[in-house]
C-alpha positions in Angstrom: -2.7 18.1 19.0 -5.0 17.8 22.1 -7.4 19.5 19.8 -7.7 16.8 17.9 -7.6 14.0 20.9 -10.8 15.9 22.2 -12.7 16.5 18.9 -12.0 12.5 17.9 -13.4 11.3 21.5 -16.5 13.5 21.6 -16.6 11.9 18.0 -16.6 8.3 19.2 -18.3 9.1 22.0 -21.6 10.1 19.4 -20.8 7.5 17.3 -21.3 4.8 20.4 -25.0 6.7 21.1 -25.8 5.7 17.6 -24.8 2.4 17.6 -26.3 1.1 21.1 -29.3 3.0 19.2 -28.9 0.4 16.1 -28.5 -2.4 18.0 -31.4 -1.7 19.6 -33.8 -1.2 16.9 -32.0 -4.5 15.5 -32.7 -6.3 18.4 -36.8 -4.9 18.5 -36.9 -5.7 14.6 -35.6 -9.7 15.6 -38.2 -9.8 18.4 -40.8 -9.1 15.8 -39.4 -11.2 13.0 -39.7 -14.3 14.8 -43.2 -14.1 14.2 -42.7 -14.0 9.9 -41.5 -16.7 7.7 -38.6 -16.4 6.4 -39.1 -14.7 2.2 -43.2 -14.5 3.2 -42.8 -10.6 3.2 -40.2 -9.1 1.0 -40.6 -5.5 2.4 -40.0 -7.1 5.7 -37.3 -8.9 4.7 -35.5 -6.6 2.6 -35.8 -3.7 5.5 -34.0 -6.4 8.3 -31.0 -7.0 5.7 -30.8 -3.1 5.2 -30.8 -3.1 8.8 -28.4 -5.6 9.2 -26.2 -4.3 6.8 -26.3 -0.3 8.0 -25.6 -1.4 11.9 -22.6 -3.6 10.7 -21.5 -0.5 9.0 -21.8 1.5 11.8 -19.9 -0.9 14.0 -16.7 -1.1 11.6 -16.8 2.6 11.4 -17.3 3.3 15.2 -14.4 1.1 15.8 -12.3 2.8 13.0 -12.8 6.2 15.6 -11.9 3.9 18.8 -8.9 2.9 17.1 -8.2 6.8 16.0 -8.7 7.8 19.6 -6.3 5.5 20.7 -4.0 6.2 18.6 -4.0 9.8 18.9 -3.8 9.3 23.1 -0.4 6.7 22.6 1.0 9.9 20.4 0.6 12.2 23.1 1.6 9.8 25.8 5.3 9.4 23.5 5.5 12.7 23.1 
């Protein structure tokens, strides 16, 4: 079992690398979109809902591998 408490946290621990990675690039894609209109480039606009949709994604699935790492740590805390 503590096999699996370190493989899950060196999981989660990678997983947070990617997202402050996402975030990022969301946050550099905003600074630049606030210089289009809104629908006046589709490429443009269709890459910042992909965006947007992959880094929520990622977010619901890093904190799916928080809550496994916590849950394995309570388990071998009770037993």
């Amino acid at each position: 079992m503590p096999d699996e408490a370190g493989s899950a946290s060196k999981k989660f621990r990678s997983h947070v690398f990617i997202e402050l990675a996402l975030i990022v690039a969301l946050g550099l894609y905003l600074l630049v979109a606030q210089r289009q209109v809104v629908g006046d480039d589709f490429v443009f606009t269709v890459a910042g809902a992909g965006l947007m949709a992959l880094v929520t994604y990622w977010t619901l699935n890093t904190m799916r591998d928080g809550l496994e790492v916590i849950a394995l740590r309570s388990r071998r805390i009770r037993h």
